[in-house]
C-alpha positions in Angstrom: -22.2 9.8 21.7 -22.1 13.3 20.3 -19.1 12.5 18.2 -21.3 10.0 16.6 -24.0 12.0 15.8 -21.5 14.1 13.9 -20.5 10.9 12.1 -23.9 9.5 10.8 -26.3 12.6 10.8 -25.8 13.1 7.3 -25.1 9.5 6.2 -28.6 9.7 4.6 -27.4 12.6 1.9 -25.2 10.4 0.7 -27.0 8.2 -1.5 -24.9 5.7 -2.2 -27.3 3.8 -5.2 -27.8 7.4 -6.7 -23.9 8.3 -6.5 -23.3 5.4 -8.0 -25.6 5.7 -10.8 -25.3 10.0 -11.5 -21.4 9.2 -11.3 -21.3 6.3 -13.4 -23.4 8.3 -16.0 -20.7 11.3 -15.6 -17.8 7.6 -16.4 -20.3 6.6 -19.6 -20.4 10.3 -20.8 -16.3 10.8 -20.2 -15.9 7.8 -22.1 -18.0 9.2 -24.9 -16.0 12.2 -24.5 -12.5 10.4 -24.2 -13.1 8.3 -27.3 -13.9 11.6 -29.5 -10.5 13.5 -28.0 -8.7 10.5 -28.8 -10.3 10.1 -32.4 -9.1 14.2 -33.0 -5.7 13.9 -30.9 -4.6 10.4 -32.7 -6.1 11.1 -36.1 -4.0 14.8 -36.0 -1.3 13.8 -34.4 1.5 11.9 -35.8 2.1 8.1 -33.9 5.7 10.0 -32.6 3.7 13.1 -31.4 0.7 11.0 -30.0 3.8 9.1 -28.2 4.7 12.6 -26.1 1.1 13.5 -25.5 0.7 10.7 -23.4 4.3 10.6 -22.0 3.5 14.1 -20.9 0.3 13.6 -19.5 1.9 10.6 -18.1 4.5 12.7 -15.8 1.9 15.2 -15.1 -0.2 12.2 -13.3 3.3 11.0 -11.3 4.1 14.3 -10.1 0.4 15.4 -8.9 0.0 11.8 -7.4 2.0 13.3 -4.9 -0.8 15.6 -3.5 -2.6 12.2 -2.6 -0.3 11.9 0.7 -2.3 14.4 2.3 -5.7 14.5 -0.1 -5.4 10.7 1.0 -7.1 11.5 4.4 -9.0 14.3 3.7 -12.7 12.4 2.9 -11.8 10.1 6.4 -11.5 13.7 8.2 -14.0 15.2 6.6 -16.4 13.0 6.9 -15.6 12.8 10.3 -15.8 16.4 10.9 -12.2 16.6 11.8 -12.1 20.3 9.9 -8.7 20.9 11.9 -7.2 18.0 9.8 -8.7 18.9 6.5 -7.3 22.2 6.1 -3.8 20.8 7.8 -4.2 18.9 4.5 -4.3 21.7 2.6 -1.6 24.1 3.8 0.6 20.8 3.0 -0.4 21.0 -0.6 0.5 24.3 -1.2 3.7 24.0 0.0 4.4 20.8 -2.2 2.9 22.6 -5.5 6.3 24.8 -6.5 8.7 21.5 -5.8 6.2 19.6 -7.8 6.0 22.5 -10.6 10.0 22.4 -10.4 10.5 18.6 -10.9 8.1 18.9 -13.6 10.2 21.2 -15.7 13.8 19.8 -14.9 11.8 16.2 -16.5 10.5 18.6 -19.1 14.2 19.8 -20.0 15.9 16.1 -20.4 13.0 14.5 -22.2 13.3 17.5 -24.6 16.8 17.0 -25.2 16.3 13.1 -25.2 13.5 13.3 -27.8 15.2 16.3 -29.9 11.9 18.1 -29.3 10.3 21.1 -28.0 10.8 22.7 -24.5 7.3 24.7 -24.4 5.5 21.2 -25.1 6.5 20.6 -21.3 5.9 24.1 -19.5 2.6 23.9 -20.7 1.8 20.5 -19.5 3.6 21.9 -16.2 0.7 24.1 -15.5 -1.9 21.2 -14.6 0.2 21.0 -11.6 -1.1 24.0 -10.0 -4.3 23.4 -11.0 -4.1 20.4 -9.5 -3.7 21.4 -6.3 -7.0 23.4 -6.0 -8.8 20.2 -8.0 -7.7 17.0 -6.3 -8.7 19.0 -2.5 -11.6 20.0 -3.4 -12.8 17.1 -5.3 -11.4 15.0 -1.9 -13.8 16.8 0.2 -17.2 16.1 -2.5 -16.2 12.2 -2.2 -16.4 12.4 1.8 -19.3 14.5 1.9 -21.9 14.3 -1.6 -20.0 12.3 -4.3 -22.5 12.1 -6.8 -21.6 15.9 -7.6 -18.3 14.5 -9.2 -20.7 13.1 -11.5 -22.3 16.0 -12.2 -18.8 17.9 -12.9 -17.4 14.8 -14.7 -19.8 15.6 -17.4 -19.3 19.3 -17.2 -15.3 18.9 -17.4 -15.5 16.6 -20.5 -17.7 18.6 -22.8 -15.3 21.3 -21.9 -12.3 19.2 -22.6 -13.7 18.6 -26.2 -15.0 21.8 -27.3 -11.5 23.5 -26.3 -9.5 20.1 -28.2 -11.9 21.2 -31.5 -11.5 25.0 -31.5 -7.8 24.8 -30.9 -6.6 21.4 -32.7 -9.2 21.2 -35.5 -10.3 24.9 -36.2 -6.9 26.9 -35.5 -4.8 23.7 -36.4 -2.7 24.3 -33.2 -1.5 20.7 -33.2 0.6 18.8 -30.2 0.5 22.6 -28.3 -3.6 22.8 -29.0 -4.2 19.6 -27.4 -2.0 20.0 -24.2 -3.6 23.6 -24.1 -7.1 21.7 -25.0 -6.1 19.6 -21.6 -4.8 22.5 -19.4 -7.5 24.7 -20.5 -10.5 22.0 -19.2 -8.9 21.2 -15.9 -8.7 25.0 -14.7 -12.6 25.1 -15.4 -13.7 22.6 -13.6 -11.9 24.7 -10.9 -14.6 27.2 -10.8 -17.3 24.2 -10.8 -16.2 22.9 -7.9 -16.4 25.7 -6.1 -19.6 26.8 -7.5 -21.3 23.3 -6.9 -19.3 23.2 -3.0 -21.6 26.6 -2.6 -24.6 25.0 -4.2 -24.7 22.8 -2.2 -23.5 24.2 1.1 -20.3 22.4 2.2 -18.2 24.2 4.1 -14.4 24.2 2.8 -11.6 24.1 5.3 -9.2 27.0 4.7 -5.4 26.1 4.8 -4.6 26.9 8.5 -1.2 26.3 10.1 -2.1 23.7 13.2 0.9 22.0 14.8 -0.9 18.7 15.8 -2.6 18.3 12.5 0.7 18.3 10.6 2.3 16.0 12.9 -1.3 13.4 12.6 -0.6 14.0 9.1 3.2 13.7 8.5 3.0 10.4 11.3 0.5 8.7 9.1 1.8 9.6 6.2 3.4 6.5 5.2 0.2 4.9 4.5 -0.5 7.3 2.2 3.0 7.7 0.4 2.4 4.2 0.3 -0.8 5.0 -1.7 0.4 7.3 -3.7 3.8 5.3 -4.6 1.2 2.8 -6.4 -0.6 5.5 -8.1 2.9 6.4 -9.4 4.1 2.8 -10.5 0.4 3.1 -12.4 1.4 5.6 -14.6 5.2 5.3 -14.9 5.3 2.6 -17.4 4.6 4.6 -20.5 7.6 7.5 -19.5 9.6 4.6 -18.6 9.5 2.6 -22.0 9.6 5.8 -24.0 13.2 5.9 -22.1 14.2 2.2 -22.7 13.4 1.9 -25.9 14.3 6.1 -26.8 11.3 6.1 -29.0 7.5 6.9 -28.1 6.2 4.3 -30.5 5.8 1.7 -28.2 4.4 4.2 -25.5 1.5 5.1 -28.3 0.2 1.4 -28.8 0.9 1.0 -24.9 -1.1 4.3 -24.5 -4.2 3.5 -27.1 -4.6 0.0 -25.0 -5.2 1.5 -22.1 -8.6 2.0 -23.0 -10.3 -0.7 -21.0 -8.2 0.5 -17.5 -10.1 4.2 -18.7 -13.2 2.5 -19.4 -13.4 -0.1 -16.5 -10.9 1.3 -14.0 -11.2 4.8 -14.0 -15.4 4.1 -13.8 -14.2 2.4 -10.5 -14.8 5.7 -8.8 -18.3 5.4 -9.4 -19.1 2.2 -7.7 -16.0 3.4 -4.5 -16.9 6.9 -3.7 -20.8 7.0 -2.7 -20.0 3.2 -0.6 -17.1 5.2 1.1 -18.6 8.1 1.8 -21.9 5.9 3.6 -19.1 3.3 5.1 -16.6 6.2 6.6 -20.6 7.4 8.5 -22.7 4.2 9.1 -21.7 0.5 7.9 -24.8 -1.5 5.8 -24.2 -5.1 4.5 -27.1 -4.0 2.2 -25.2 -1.1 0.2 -22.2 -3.5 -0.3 -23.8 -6.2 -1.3 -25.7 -3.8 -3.7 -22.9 -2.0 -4.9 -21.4 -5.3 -6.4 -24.3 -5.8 -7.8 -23.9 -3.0 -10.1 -20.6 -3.3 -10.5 -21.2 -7.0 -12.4 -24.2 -5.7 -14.1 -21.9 -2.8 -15.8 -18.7 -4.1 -16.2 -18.7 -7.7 -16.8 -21.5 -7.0 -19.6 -18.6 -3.8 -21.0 -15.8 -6.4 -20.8 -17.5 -8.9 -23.0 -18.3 -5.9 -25.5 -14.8 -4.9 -25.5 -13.2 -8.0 -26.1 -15.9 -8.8 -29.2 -14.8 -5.5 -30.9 -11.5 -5.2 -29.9 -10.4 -4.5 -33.5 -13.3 -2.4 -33.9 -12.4 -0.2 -31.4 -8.7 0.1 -32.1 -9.6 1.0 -35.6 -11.4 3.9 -34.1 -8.1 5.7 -33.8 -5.6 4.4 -36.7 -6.0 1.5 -38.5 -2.1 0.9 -37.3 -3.1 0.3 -33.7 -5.4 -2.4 -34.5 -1.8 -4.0 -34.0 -2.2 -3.6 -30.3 -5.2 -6.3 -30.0 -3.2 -8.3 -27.5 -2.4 -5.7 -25.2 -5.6 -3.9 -25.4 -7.4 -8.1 -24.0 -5.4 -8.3 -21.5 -5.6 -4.9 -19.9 -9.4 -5.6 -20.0 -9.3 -8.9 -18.0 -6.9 -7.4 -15.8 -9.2 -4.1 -15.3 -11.9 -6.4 -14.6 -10.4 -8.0 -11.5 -9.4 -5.1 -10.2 -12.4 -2.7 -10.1 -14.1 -5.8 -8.0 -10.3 -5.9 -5.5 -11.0 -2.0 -5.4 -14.3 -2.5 -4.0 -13.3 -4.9 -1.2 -10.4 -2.4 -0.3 -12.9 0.4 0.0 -14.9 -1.7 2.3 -11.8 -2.9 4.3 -10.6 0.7 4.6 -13.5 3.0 4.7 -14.3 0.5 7.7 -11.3 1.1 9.8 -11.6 3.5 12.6 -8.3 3.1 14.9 -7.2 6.5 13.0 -10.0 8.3 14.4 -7.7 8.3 17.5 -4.3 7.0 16.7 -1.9 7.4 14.4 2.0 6.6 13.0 3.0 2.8 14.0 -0.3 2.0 15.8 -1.6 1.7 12.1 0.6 -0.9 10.9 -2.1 -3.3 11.9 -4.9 -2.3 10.0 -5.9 -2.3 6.8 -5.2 0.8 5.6 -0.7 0.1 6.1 -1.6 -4.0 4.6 -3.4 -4.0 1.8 -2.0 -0.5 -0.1 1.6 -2.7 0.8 0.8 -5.5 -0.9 -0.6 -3.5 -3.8 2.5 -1.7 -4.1 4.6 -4.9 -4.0 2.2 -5.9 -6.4 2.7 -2.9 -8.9 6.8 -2.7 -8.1 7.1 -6.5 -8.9 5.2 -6.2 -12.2 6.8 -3.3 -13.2 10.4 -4.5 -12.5 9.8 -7.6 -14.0 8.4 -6.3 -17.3 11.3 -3.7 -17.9 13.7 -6.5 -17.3 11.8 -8.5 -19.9 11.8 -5.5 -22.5 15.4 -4.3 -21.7 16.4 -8.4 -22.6 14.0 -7.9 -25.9 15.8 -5.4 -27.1 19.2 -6.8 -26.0 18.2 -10.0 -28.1 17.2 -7.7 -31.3 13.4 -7.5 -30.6 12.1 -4.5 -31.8 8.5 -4.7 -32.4 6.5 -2.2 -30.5 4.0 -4.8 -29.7 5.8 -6.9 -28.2 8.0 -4.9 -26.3 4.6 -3.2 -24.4 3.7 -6.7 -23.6 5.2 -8.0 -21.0 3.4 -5.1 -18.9 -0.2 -6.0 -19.5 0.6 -9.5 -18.9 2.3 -9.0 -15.5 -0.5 -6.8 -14.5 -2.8 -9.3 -14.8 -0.7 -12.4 -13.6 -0.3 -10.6 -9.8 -4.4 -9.1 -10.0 -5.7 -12.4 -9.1 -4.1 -13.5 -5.9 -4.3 -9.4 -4.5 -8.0 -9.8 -5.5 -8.3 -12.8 -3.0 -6.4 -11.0 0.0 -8.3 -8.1 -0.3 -11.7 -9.7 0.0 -10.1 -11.9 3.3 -10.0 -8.3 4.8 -13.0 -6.9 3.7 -14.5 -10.1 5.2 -12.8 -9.4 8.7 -14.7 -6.0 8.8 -18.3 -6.9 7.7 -19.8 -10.0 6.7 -21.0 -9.4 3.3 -22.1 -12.0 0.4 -20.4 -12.3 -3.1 -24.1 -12.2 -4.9 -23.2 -15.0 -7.0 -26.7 -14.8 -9.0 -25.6 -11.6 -10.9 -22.0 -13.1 -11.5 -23.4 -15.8 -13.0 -26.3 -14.0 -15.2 -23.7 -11.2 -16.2 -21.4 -13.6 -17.1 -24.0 -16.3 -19.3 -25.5 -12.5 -20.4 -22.0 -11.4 -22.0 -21.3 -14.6 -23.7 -24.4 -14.6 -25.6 -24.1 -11.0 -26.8 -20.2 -12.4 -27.7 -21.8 -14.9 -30.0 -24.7 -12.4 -31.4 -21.8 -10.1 -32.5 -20.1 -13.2 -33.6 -22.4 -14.4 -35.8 -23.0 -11.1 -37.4 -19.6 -10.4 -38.5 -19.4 -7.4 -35.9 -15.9 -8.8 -34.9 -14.1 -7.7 -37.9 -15.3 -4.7 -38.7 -12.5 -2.3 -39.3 -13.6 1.4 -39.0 -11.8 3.6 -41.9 -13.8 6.8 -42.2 -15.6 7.7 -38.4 -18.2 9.7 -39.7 -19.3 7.2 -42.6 -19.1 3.9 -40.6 -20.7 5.6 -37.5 -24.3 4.5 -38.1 -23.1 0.8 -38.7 -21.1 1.4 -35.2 -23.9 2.8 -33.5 -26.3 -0.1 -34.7 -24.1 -2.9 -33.4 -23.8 -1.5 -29.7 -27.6 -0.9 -30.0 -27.9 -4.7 -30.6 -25.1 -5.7 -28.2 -26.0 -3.4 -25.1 -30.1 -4.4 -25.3 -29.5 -8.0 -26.0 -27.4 -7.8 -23.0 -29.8 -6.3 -20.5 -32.9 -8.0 -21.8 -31.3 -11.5 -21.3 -29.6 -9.9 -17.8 -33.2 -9.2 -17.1 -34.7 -12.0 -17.4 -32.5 -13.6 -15.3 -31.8 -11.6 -12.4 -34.7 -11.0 -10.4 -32.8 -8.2 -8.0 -32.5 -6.0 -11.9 -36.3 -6.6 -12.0 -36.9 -5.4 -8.8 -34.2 -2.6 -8.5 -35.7 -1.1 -12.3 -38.9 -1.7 -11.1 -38.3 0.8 -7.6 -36.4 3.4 -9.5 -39.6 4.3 -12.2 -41.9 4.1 -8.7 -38.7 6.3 -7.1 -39.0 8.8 -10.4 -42.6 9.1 -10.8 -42.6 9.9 -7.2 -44.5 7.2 -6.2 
């Protein structure tokens, strides 16, 4: 009973509705943020240097992935109060970092001589993997514990990220180096602010401490979480892989600029995963899953119309040249779409599971923590394989357009999404009986169409933009018109909006 107590004393600070909102503000800001560093990086850059920008960050995210096979478990333990485990965690980490900083520059080394370009492009993008190491623990400890603080940072870390991109790239003309020292440069901030908001708001942080059974719970289970992590790889391989097929970064730039609705959609997964997690790992409610979904249709199946209506808007944003990479940039949406909905049933499946509590190694394979991050990786190898063979035959056959060389990716993402998406809501289902609400699929869904035909009608589909500053107040007016035409007819439909709007203003106003 005591152990318990631990568990679900604190399950009230939480707050999974305000997590979810504070964090997906910190998501909207980023992606305020994100579009503005891409407008300065692509519009300074050269298509070719653009290319290495992303195939560096691109490497950067495989190698630090690896930290996940410990970070993996640390907001189970911690919200658990397993400490002992936690800091087991990190010892494990800082023993990884130098192999990590290592691989980093051997890859650094060949992709130089590969590309015929600079070395120091590389050692500076090596450094993110140290800082990494203090970021990704620490920011696993706020999601078991307070996650709407990563909100908070989120917003903090971007306008760092773009005030250090426009002193060094745009005021000292610094170039491919400025921006990867733009990056570096925001990441080891938001260092400090993690520790500063840990003491701010009082949550202890495990020291690394040697302890013999912690390593061996951790290295037993491990394979669930290199299992994890091998996925977050195969995520972020595909642009460093067809920059070596095709021994260009061309392809990797339209491939990179499309991603923009798996940033957008995706990425603000964390938003509607970490606060549910964090209450699910302490105290399972039907309520704040059903709830959760909720907002997740409100959000992101109203964005998904938007982005799809000004597709070729949006590309425009960066070069008029990647307006190209319309297909690519749809189907990424459709396929982001599904899976921020799949993430939220695996977070419910998971965060649900308590056999690791008190065993670990094979007696796992039987839950849903070893089946379902299986299945996504078989999901993630087979698309990937599949799509390089299909690009390796393009190019055997003559094909060289960078379009479609970068599509058979998108469209083999999508094509395995759908049948992982029903799996994962069979297990979520075997945890906790929860409800699809239906009623805000279907208003979401009639909302977004009509905004699609509003924008239609006005001509808002073809815009092309060709000077940012000057075609910014026509931008600004259309999302105006397309976001409140969206809510007000989502509104008048859904009576839980109605009621949820209607208890935050009492909630504010302190009534």
């Amino acid at each position: 009973m005591g152990l318990e107590i631990n568990e679900y004393d604190d399950s009230r600070l939480v707050r999974v509705r305000y997590s979810t909102i504070i964090n997906y503000i910190g998501q909207l800001y980023r992606l305020v943020i994100a579009i503005g560093f891409a407008l300065v990086i692509t519009r300074r850059l050269s298509v070719e240097e653009y290319g290495l920008f992303t195939t560096i960050i691109g490497l950067t995210g495989i190698i630090t992935s690896i930290y996940s096979v410990w970070n993996f478990w640390v907001p189970r333990f911690y919200a658990r109060k397993r400490y002992d485990l936690v800091s087991s965690a990190f010892l494990l980490d800082i023993i990884y970092a130098p192999v990590g900083f290592t691989i980093m520059i051997l890859l650094g080394v060949y992709y130089s001589i590969l590309l015929d370009t600079d070395l120091m492009y590389f050692l500076i993008g090596s450094l993110v993997i140290f800082i990494a190491l203090i970021n990704m623990y620490n920011r696993s400890i706020i999601i078991g514990s307070r996650p709407f603080i990563e909100g908070k940072i989120t917003i903090l870390r971007e306008t760092m990220r773009i005030l250090f991109i426009y002193i060094l790239v745009i005021i000292f003309h610094m170039g491919l180096q400025g921006a990867l020292l733009g990056f570096v440069m925001a990441l080891a901030s938001t260092t400090i602010l993690y520790i500063l908001f840990m003491k701010h708001y009082n949550l202890e942080i495990p020291r690394p401490r040697f302890n013999k059974e912690g390593i061996i719970t951790l290295l037993k289970n491990s394979y669930i979480s290199i299992i994890f992590s091998l996925y977050t790889f195969l995520s972020q391989v595909e642009r460093p892989f067809l920059t070596f097929i095709t021994a260009s970064t061309i392809a990797a730039a339209y491939l990179g600029v499309s991603y923009i609705p798996r940033s957008v959609i995706i990425q603000s997964g964390r938003a509607f995963t970490s606060g549910l997690s964090a209450r699910l790992l302490r105290k399972p409610v039907r309520e704040d899953i059903e709830d959760v979904l909720r907002l997740c249709f409100i959000v992101n199946i109203g964005l998904s119309f938007v982005l799809i209506a000004l597709n070729k808007t949006i590309l425009s944003l960066f070069r008029k040249e990647y307006i190209d990479a319309q297909p690519l940039f749809v189907l990424f949406t459709f396929e982001s779409l599904i899976m921020i909905v799949t993430n939220i049933f695996i977070t419910v499946a998971t965060a649900l599971e308590r056999r690791d509590l008190y065993e670990s190694g094979r007696a796992l394979l039987d839950t849903p923590l070893f089946k379902l991050y299986t299945v996504r990786l078989i999901r993630g190898i087979v698309s990937i394989i599949i799509a390089s063979v299909a690009v390796a035959i393009m190019l055997y056959l003559g094909i060289n357009n960078p379009i479609l060389i970068s599509l058979p990716y998108p469209l083999l993402w999508l094509t395995t999404s759908i049948p992982f998406m029903l799996y994962a809501y069979k297990e979520a289902r075997k945890k906790i009986d929860f409800s699809i609400p239906w009623r805000e699929l279907i208003s979401t869904t009639i909302s977004g169409s009509f905004v699609v035909l509003i924008l239609y009608f006005m001509g808002a589909t073809n815009i092309i933009i060709t000077s940012f500053w000057k075609d910014l107040p026509e931008l600004i007016k259309i999302l105006s018109i397309a976001l409140s035409t969206y809510f007000i007819v989502l509104i008048m439909l859904s009576s839980w909006l109605r009621e949820f709007i209607k208890k935050s203003i009492k909630y504010y106003f302190g009534k």
